[in-house]
N, C-alpha and C positions, 0 to 999 in steps of 0.2 A: 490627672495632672500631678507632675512631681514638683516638692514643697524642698524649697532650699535646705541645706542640712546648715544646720547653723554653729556647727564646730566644725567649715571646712571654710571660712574665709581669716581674716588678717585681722589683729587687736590691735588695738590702740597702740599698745604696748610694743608690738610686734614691727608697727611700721612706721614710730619711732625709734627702734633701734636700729632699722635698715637707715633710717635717714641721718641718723647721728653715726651711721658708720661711713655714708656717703660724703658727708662731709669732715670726717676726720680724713679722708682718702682724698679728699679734693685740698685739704689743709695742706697735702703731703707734697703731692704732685703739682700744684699751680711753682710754688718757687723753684721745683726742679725745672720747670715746665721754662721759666724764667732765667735760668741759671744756663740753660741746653742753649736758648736763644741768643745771649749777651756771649754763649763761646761760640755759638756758629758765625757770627757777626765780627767776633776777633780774630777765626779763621779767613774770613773774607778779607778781613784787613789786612792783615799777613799776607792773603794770597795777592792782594793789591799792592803793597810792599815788592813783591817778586817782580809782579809785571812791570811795576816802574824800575827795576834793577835792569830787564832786559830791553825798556827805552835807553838806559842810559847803557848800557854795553852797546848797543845800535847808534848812540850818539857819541861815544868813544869809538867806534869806528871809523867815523867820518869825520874825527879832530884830531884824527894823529896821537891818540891817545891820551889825551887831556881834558881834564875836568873841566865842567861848563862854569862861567864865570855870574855865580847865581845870587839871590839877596838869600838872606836864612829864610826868611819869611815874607807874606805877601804884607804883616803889617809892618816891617823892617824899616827903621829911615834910611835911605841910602841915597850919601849923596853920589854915588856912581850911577845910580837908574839903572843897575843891574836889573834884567828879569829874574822873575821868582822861579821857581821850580816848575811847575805845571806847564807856564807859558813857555817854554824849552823843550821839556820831554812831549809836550803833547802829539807835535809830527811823528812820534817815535814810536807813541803809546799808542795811538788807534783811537784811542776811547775813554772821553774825556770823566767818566766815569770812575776811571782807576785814581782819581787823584781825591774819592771821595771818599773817609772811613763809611761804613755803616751806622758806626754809634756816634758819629760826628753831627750834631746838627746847630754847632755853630760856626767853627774856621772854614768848613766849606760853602755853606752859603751865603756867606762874607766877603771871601776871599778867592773861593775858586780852588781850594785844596785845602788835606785835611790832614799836608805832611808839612815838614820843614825840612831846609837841605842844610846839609851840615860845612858851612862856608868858608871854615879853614882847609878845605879842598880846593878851594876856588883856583882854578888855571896848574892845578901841581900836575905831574904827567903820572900815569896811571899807574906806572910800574916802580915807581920809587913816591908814590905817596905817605905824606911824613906827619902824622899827627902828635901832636906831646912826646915826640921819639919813638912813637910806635911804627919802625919803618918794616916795609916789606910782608906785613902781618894783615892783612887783606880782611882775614878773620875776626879781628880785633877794632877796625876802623868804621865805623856807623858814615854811613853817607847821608841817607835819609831816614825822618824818624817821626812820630807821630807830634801832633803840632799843639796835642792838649791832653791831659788824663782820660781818653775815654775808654779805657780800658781797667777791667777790676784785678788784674793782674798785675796791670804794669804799664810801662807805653812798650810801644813795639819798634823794632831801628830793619834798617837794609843797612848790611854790612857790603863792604868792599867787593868784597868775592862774589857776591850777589846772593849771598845766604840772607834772611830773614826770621828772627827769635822775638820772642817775646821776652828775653831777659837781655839787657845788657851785661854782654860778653866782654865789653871794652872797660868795662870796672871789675872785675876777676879774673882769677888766675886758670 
């Protein structure tokens, strides 16, 4: 019978260091780990931004080219009883999903969306829409935009042209 050799296994020493190396390694990676998450999460937002651009170019198609006459927000007083954003583009959208951020988990399930429209558009026609004088600038004009800070970046806007940033482009040059 063969007797263990007893300078071929692990010290004390030894696998304490492995373990204090494993956890400086997991120190490292859990907030990347968390950081990767909250920007895949602001992508989807953004990409949810886009799809609500192209409900609302499908609902400028069939208005003659004119902005839908909407509340800013679902918790807006209005006393027109304008519909909000979501209840508008939904026929547009498919998927009542697009009107939810990811990192949103209170304007949406409050309210039914986790954006707000930007209401000094209401009823202007597409092609000569007029914000604070910024006319004909598509680029520059925010139509829809996130409805709370859930973003570590910033909030996120759908501009005119049907672009989507995470910086507001309509406060710079």
């Amino acid at each position: 019978m063969r007797r263990p050799n007893p300078g071929s296994g692990f010290t004390m020493v030894e696998l304490l260091t492995v373990i204090a190396i494993l956890g400086i390694l997991a120190a490292i990676l859990v907030p990347t780990a968390r950081l990767a998450r909250e920007s895949a999460r602001a992508a989807a937002c953004l990409s949810n931004l886009r799809q609500i651009g192209f409900a609302l170019q499908l609902y400028l198609q069939e208005h003659d080219d004119r902005f839908p006459e909407l509340a800013t927000g679902p918790t807006e007083e209005d006393p027109h009883q304008r519909p909000a954003l979501a209840e508008t583009l939904r026929p547009y959208a498919g998927d009542e999903a697009l009107f939810a951020c990811p990192e949103d988990d209170r304007h949406f399930p409050a309210h039914g969306s986790s954006y707000y429209w930007n209401s000094l558009l209401n009823g202007q026609p597409l092609g000569s829409a007029n914000l604070f004088g910024l006319v004909s600038e598509p680029t520059r004009i925010p139509a829809v935009f996130d409805a709370g800070s859930f973003h570590r970046a910033g909030a996120q806007f759908l501009f005119l042209d049907g672009s989507a940033d995470q910086h507001p482009r309509f406060f710079t040059d």
